[in-house]
C-alpha positions in Angstrom: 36.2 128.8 27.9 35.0 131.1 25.2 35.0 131.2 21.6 36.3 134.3 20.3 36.5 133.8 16.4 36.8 131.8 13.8 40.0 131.8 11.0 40.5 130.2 7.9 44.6 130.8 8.7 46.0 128.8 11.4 49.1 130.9 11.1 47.6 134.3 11.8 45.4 132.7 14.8 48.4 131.6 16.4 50.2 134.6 16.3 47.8 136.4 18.1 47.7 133.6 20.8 51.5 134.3 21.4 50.9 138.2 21.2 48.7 137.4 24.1 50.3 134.4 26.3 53.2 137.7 26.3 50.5 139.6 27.8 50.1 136.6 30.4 46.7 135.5 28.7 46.3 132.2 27.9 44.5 131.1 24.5 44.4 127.9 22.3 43.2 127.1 18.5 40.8 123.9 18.0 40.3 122.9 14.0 36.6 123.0 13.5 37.0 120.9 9.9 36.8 123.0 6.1 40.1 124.6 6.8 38.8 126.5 10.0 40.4 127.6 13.3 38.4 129.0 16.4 40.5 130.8 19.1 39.3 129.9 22.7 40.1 132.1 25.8 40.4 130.3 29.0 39.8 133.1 31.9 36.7 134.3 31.1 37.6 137.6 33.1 40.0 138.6 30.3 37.1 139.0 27.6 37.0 142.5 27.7 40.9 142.7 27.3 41.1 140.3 25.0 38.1 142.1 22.6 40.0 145.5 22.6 43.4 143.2 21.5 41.7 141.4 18.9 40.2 144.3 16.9 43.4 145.8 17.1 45.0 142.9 15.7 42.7 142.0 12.9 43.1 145.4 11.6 46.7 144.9 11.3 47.9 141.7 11.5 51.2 141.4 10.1 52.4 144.2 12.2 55.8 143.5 13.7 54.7 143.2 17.2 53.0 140.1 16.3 55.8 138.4 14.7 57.8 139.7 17.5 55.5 137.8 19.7 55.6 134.5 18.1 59.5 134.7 17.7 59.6 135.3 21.7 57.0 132.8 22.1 58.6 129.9 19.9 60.9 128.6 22.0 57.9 127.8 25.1 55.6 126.5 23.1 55.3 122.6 24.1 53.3 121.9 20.9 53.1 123.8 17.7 49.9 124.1 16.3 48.2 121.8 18.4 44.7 122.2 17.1 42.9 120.6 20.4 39.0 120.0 20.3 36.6 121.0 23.1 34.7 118.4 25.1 31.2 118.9 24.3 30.0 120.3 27.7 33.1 122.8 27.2 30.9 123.4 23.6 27.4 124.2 25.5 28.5 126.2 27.9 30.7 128.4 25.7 27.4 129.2 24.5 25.4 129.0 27.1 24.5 131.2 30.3 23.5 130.3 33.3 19.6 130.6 32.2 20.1 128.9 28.9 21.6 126.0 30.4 19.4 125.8 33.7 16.4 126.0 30.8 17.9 123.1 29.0 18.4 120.8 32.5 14.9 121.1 33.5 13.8 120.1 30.3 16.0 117.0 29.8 15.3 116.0 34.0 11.4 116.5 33.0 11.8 114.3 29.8 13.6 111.9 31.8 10.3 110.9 34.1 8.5 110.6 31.4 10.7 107.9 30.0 10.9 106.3 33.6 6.9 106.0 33.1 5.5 108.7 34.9 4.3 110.6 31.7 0.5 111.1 32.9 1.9 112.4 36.3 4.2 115.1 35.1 2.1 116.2 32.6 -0.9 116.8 35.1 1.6 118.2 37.0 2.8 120.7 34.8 0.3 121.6 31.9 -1.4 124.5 31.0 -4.1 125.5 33.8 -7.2 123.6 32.2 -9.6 124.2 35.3 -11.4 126.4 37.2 -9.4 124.8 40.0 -6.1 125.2 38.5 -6.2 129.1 37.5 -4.4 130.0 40.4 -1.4 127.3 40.1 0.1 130.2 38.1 3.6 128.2 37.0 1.5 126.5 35.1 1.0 129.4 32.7 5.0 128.8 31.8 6.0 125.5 33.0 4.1 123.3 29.7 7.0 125.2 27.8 9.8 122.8 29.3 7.0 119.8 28.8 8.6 117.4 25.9 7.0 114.3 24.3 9.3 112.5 21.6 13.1 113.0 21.8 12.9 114.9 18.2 10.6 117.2 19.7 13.1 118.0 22.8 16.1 118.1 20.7 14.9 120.3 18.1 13.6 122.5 20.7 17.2 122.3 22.7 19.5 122.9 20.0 17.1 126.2 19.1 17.0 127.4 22.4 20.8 126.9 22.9 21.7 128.9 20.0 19.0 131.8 19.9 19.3 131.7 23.8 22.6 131.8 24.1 23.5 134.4 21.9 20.8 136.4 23.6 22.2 136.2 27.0 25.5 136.3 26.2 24.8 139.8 24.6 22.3 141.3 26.8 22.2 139.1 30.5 20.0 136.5 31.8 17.5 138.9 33.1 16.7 140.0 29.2 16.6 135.7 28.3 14.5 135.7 31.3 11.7 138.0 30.2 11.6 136.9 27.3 11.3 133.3 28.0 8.3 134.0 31.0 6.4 136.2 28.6 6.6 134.2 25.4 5.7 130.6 27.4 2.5 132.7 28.3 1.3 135.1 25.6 2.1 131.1 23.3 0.4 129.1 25.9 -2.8 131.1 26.1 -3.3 131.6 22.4 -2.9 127.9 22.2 -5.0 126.9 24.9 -7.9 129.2 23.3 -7.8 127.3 20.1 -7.2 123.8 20.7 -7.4 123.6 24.7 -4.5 122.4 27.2 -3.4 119.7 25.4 -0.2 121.0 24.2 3.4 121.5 25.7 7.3 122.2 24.4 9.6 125.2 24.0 8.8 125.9 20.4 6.9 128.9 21.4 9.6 130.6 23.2 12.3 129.4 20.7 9.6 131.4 18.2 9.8 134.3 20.1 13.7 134.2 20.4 13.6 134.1 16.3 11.2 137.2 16.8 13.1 139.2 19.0 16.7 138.7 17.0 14.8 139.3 13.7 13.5 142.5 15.1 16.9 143.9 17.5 19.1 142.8 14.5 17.5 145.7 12.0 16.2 148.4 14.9 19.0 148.2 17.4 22.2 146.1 15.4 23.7 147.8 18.4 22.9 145.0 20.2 25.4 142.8 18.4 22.6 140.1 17.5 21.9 138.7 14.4 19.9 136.1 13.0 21.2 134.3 9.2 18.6 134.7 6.9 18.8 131.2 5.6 17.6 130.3 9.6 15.2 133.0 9.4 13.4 131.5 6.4 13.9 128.1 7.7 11.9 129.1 10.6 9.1 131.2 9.2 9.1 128.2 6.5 8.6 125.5 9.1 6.2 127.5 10.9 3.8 128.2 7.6 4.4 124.1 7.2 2.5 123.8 10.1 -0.4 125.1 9.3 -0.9 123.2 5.8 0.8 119.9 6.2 -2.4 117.6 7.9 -0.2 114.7 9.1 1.6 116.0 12.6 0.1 117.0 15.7 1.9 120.7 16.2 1.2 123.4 18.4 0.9 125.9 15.8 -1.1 128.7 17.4 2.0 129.0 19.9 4.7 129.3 17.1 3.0 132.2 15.9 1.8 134.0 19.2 5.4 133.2 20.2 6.9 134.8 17.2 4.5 138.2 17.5 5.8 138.2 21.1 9.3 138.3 20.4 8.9 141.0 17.9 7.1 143.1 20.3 9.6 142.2 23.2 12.1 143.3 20.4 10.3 146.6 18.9 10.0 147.7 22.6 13.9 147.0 23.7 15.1 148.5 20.6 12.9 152.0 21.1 14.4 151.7 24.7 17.4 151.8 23.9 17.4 154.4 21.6 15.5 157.0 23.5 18.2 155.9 26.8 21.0 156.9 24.3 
């Protein structure tokens, strides 16, 4: 399923679902609490139909083909105004790609050793190269990034990585996610492991460099359909300042930055990209 928008006006949503179960396409509405109404399409193949139908519709809603619809419609309807609610794995991967969410399971399987007691294991397994022997173990260079050690430090990281992740994949492809992820985990993990050593590990740095990259496409190339709130953005470049000053947690600070510069160069470049390809 996908979530196609949100609507304060149960009403309207539905008649567009009508408009398009006569066009053979099935949607549904799901209450998401403070009066609002998200449409979901089933058949993901539909998108691109369903897009063209929508802007059509929300520049004219009350036309008369509408009503028409949900006069036509009226009489099938098993339910009326059935406002269902989505299991939560229909929730992730409405916002999730493949990448996001194959991201997400090696990060929650590698946190789950480590509460079955093998935490010294899979983190010599899987930090940051620390030897001369290791250099060459080059998944190293990305893999501390799915490394977690409390379950506020993996589900902060999750629910970042979800959202930024997601929107970025599901507006430019996994391959885009991709590079971005395998170059921020390495430009964060070297500039942390050149101040403080290889002690370090989590997705912060990438989720940094997703803040980056949005921040930077969403002015240079809106194009791109990718926007970052700016309460987020100041919650994040608060945080990250916070972790310079405040004494009392161990964080990997270096990366947060290094992962944030990355993203806005990974940005700068894609946006100057696309603009001389167009």
């Amino acid at each position: 399923m996908i979530r196609l928008i949100q609507l304060n006006n149960p009403r309207i949503a539905q008649a567009f679902i009508d408009y398009m179960a006569s066009q053979q396409v099935t949607l549904s509405q799901m209450g998401e609490g403070d009066g609002q109404y998200a449409i979901w399409l089933h058949d993901e193949d539909e998108l691109p139909k369903v897009q063209q139908e929508l802007e059509l519709f929300l520049n004219d809603p009350n036309h008369k083909k509408y009503q028409a619809a949900s006069w036509d419609m009226a009489e099938t309807r098993t339910q009326q105004f059935n406002y269902s609610t989505p299991s939560f794995l229909q929730m992730i991967k409405a916002k999730a790609g493949p990448m996001t969410l194959l991201i997400m399971v090696i990060c929650l399987l590698i946190y789950g050793l480590r509460l079955l007691g093998m935490q010294q294991q899979v983190f010599s397994w899987l930090h940051f190269p620390a030897a001369s022997d290791q250099q060459w173990q080059v998944w190293r260079y990305v893999s501390h990034a799915v490394l977690h050690f409390s379950v506020l430090h993996i589900t902060f990281n999750l629910l970042w990585w979800w959202q930024l992740g997601g929107d970025i994949e599901q507006k430019l492809g996994r391959i885009r996610l991709s590079k971005i992820f395998l170059f921020s985990a390495l430009v964060s993990g070297c500039a942390q492991y050149w101040i403080e050593g290889a002690n370090f590990g989590g997705l912060s740095g990438v989720v940094y460099a997703l803040v980056g990259y949005i921040w930077v496409v969403s002015v240079r190339a809106p194009q791109f359909g990718l926007e970052i709130p700016k309460p987020i953005l100041g919650f994040m470049l608060v945080w990250l300042v916070l972790g310079f000053v405040q004494p009392f947690m161990a964080i990997a600070n270096t990366a947060h930055l290094a992962g944030l510069v990355a993203g806005c160069v990974l940005g700068g470049l894609d946006s100057i990209n696309h603009t001389k390809s167009t």
